[in-house]
C-alpha positions in Angstrom: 0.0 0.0 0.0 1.7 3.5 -0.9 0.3 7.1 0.6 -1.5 7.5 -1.9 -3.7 5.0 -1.9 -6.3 4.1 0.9 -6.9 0.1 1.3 -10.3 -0.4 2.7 -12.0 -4.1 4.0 -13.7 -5.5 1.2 -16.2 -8.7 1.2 -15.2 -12.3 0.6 -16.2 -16.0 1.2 -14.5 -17.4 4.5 -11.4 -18.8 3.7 -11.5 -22.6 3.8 -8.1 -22.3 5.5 -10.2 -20.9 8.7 -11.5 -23.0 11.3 -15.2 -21.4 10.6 -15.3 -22.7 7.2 -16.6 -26.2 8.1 -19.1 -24.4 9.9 -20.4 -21.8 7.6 -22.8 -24.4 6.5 -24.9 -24.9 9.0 -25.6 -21.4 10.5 -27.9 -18.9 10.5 -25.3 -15.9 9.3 -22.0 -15.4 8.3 -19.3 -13.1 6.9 -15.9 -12.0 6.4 -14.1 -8.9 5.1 -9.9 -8.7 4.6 -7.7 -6.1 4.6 -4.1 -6.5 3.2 -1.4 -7.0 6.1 2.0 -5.2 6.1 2.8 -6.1 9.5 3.8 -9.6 8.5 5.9 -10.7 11.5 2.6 -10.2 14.1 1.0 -13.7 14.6 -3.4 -13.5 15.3 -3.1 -12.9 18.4 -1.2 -9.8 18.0 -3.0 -8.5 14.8 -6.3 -9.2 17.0 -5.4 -7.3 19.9 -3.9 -4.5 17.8 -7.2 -4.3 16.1 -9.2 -4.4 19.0 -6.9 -1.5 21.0 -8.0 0.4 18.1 -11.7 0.3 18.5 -13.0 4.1 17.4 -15.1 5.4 20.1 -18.8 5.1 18.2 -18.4 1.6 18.4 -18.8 1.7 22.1 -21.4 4.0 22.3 -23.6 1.6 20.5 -21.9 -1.0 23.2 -23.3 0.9 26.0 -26.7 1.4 23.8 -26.8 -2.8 24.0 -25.3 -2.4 27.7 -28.7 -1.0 28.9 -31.1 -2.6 26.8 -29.1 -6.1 27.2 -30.9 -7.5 30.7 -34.5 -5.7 29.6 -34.4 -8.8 26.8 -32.9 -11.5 28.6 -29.4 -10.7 26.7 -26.1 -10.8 29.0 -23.9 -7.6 29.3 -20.6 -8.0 27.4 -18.7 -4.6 28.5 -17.0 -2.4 26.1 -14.5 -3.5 23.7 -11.1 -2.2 24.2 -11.6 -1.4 27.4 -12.3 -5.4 28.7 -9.7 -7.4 31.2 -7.6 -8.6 28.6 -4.8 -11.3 29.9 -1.1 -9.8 29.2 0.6 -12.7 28.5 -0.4 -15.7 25.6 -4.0 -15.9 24.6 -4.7 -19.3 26.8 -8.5 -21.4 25.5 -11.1 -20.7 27.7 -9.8 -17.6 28.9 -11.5 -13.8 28.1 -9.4 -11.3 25.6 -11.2 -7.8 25.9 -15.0 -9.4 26.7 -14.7 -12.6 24.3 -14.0 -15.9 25.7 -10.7 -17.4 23.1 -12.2 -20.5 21.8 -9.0 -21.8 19.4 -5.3 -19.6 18.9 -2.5 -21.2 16.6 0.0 -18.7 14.7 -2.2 -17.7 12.0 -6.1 -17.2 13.5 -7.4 -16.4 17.1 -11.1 -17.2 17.2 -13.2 -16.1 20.3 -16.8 -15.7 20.9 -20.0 -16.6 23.3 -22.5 -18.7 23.7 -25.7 -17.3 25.3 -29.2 -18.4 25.4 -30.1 -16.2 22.6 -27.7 -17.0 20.1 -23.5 -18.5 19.8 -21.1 -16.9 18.1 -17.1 -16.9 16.8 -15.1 -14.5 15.2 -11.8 -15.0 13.7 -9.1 -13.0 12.7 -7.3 -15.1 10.5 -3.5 -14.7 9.0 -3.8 -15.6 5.3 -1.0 -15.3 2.4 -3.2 -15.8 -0.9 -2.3 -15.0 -4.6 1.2 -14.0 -3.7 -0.6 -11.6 -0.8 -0.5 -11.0 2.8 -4.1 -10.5 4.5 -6.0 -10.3 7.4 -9.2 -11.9 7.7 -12.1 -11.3 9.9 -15.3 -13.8 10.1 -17.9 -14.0 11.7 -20.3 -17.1 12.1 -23.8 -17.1 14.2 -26.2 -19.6 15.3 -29.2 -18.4 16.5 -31.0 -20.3 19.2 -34.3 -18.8 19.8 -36.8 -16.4 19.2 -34.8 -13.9 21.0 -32.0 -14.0 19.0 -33.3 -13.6 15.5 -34.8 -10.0 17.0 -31.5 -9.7 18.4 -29.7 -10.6 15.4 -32.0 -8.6 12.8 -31.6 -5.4 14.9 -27.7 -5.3 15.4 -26.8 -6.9 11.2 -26.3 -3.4 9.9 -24.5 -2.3 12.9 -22.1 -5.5 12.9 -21.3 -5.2 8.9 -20.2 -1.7 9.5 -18.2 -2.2 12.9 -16.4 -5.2 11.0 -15.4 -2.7 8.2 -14.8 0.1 10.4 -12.0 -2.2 12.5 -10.3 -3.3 9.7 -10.4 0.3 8.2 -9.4 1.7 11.2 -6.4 -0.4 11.5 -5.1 0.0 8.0 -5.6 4.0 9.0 -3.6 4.0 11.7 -0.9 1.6 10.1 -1.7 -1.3 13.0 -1.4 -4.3 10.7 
């Protein structure tokens, strides 16, 4: 990328290198948006928590929005993002990093997520050289288990597709990955 020119996230299938792919099948949403990635030497975990460190103030005003409307629907509080208790040292399974539990880490993609009563989620941030190009990745898979979370699902869609362009914008932006 020169100075002149401005990368932005663009759509794309989940990569079948990702852990989500397999599951892409049998739920109820899914996307994924890349960036390209000049920081080549950060593993996931780093590019993840780079990204997340990142997260443009907006984002969690609509996170305290969901914060109070959260237990009046049956929906657990999450806490903002960036601002979570986030271990320091190695992303360990079952442990949070910001307000996501880490459900898988290897070298190349961090996935973490939640399962609630309304619906289960994972997001991955996945470490991909394709067609001779370094990338970062970011999917998103959702099963929805009840009434509850198709409403919830429905009403937060076009806020999620822009908060998933918006991080990897922002990280290109500020030269993170």
């Amino acid at each position: 990328m020169n100075s002149t020119t401005r990368e932005r996230a663009v759509v794309r299938e989940i990569p079948a290198q990702s852990q989500l792919f397999a599951r892409k099948a049998g739920a109820s949403y899914s996307d994924s948006y890349e960036i390209p990635l000049t920081k080549s030497t950060l593993n996931a975990e780093e590019l993840y928590r780079e990204i997340v460190a990142q997260t443009p103030p907006w984002i969690n005003v609509l996170m305290r929005v969901r914060e109070s409307i959260a237990p009046c629907v049956g929906v657990r509080k999450v806490g903002l993002l960036g601002k979570g208790a986030t271990a320091t040292g190695p992303a360990t399974v079952g442990e949070k990093m910001d307000i996501f539990t880490i459900w898988s880490v290897t070298e190349k993609e961090i996935i973490v997520g939640e399962d609630d009563s309304h619906l289960n989620f994972r997001l991955s941030l996945l470490k991909l050289r394709e067609s001779g190009r370094d990338k970062v990745v970011l999917s998103m898979i959702v099963n929805v288990n009840n009434l509850v979370g198709r409403v919830y699902l429905a009403m937060v869609l076009p806020f999620h597709k822009v908060i998933m362009r918006t991080f990897l914008n922002t990280a290109v932006r500020r030269h993170c990955v």
